[in-house]
C-alpha angles and dihedrals in degrees: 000000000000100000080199079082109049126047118214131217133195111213148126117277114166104003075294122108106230142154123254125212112215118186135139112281095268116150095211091059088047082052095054092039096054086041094054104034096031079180094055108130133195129227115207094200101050084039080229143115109227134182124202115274105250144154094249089041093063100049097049084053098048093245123146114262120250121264093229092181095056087056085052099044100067088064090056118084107271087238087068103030089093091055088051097051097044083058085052098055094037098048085052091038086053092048104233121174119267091243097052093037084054091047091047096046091048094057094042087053091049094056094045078053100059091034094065115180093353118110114247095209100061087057107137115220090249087056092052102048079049094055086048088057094048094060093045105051099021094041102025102228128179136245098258094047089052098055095046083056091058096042088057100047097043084049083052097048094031107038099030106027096035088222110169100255103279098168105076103093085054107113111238118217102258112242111242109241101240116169120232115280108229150176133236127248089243086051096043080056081050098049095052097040093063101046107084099171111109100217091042099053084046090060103046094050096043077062091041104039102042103026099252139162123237089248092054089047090053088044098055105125113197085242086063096071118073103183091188089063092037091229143119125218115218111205127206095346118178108315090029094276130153114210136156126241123193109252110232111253089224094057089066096087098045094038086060095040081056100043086045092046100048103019092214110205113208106344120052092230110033123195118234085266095049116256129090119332110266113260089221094050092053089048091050087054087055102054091041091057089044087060100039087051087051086238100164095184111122095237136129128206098282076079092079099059094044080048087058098051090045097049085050095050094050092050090056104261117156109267090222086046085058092041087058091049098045088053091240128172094201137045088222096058088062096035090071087080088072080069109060092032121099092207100091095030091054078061091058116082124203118243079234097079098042083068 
């Protein structure tokens, strides 16, 4: 599909934004849009095709992604719209990732609404340990939204307005130590036997075979995989870190029938408009197998990966060798599998049978 051919327009159809394809009546353009955007849909009354306006819409069209702080910030007191929007540029100059500039965004934009025509940036350090408690006791909120809400507006206070750093006597919510939920080697066969869907199966055992997130399966480019290494590069994992993880010998066969069936382009695991697999979507495949294998087991697909960990540590593997392969900063983030796996406990015996 040559985009030199087609224009391409950002408006409201349907009480729906969308974005409208505009090009002369050629059959052979209909044909290589259709090709291209299966999904593509016309619209007798704007004479037009047109495809929703989304993030991954645009990219794959080349259109400039949406500003989606500029459509917030009209709804913020204009004493505080500034402050919004220099969030907005530090958190993008500093290159923080989509996900954790949107998080940030939303609960700074929770506290200037609540704030009203006050200026955030007079706040003094006992209003806004007030304001934590507030959303605490009066909202109810967790432990992990609470301490989102501190990294962004220290980040606010810290990284825009070069304030000293004036949060840290701020009490953080302690995180409860839950132990990582997993599967079992027989459920993991299970799993994998009831999902038929090529793509699908693909997906679950890249997580499951190589340890990964959900947000490194979906990120997986065709240029990642080098079959004659028999690795796979991970690039800009969580903390913006690149590692190499050994690709499973018994992928290789489904990983060709896939590549032979869809033919991806750029990513391994392409939406219907082109671009990365939605996260959701994969998460979605997941629960739906669970269901279909009769797994009962309250897990999502992070499971995988920690099923994973767990399997490797129980068949001997190094835990800095895992730790390497998890991605981890830190030695005690992986060291919480010995906790959930049976191979060094079988080796305790209990005081009971040496009576």
């Amino acid at each position: 599909m040559n985009f030199k051919n087609y224009t391409f327009q950002c408006a409201e159809h349907k009480q729906k934004q969308v974005v409208f394809i505009k090009f002369p009546y050629n059959k052979g353009l209909i044909n290589d849009l259709r090709k291209r955007f299966p999904s593509a849909k016309w619209s007798s009354t704007k004479k037009a095709w047109y495809l929703p306006d989304l993030p991954v819409v645009r990219e794959a069209l080349n259109i400039k992604a949406k500003n989606y702080a500029a459509n917030k910030v009209f709804k913020i007191h204009p004493i505080n719209q500034k402050a919004y929007l220099d969030l907005d540029k530090q958190l993008t100059l500093k290159k923080y990732s989509s996900s954790t500039k949107r998080i940030y965004l939303a609960e700074f934009n929770h506290l200037l609404n609540l704030l009203d025509d006050f200026y955030v940036g007079n706040l003094s350090p006992k209003r806004l340990k007030d304001y934590f408690f507030y959303c605490i006791e009066v909202e109810k909120m967790g432990e992990r939204k609470m301490n989102g809400k501190i990294n962004a507006i220290k980040f606010f206070f810290e990284q825009v307005l070069h304030k000293p750093r004036m949060f840290f006597d701020i009490p953080r919510p302690k995180k409860p130590l839950t132990l990582p939920k997993m599967l079992s080697k027989t459920e993991i066969k299970k799993l994998f036997r009831v999902t038929t869907n090529l793509k699908h199966k693909l997906a679950l055992q890249l997580s499951y075979g190589m340890g990964l997130r959900v947000s490194e399966v979906v990120a997986l480019k065709i240029n990642n995989i080098d079959s004659k290494r028999m690795v796979v590069h991970i690039q800009g994992a969580k903390g913006k870190k690149d590692r190499y993880v050994p690709l499973p010998t018994s992928i290789l066969s489904l990983l060709r029938a896939y590549y032979k069936a869809y033919k991806p382009n750029i990513y391994l695991l392409e939406g219907q408009y082109g671009g990365a697999y939605a996260k959701s979507s994969l998460q979605q495949v997941f629960k739906k197998s669970m269901i279909k294998a009769g797994i009962k087991k309250e897990i999502g697909i992070h499971g995988l990966r920690h099923s994973y960990a767990t399997h490797l540590l129980e068949s001997g593997a190094d835990m800095r060798f895992i730790q390497e392969l998890l991605g981890h900063n830190s030695i005690k983030t992986t060291q919480v599998y010995t906790k959930v796996t049976p191979r060094s406990m079988s080796k305790i015996k209990s005081p009971l049978d040496s009576l």
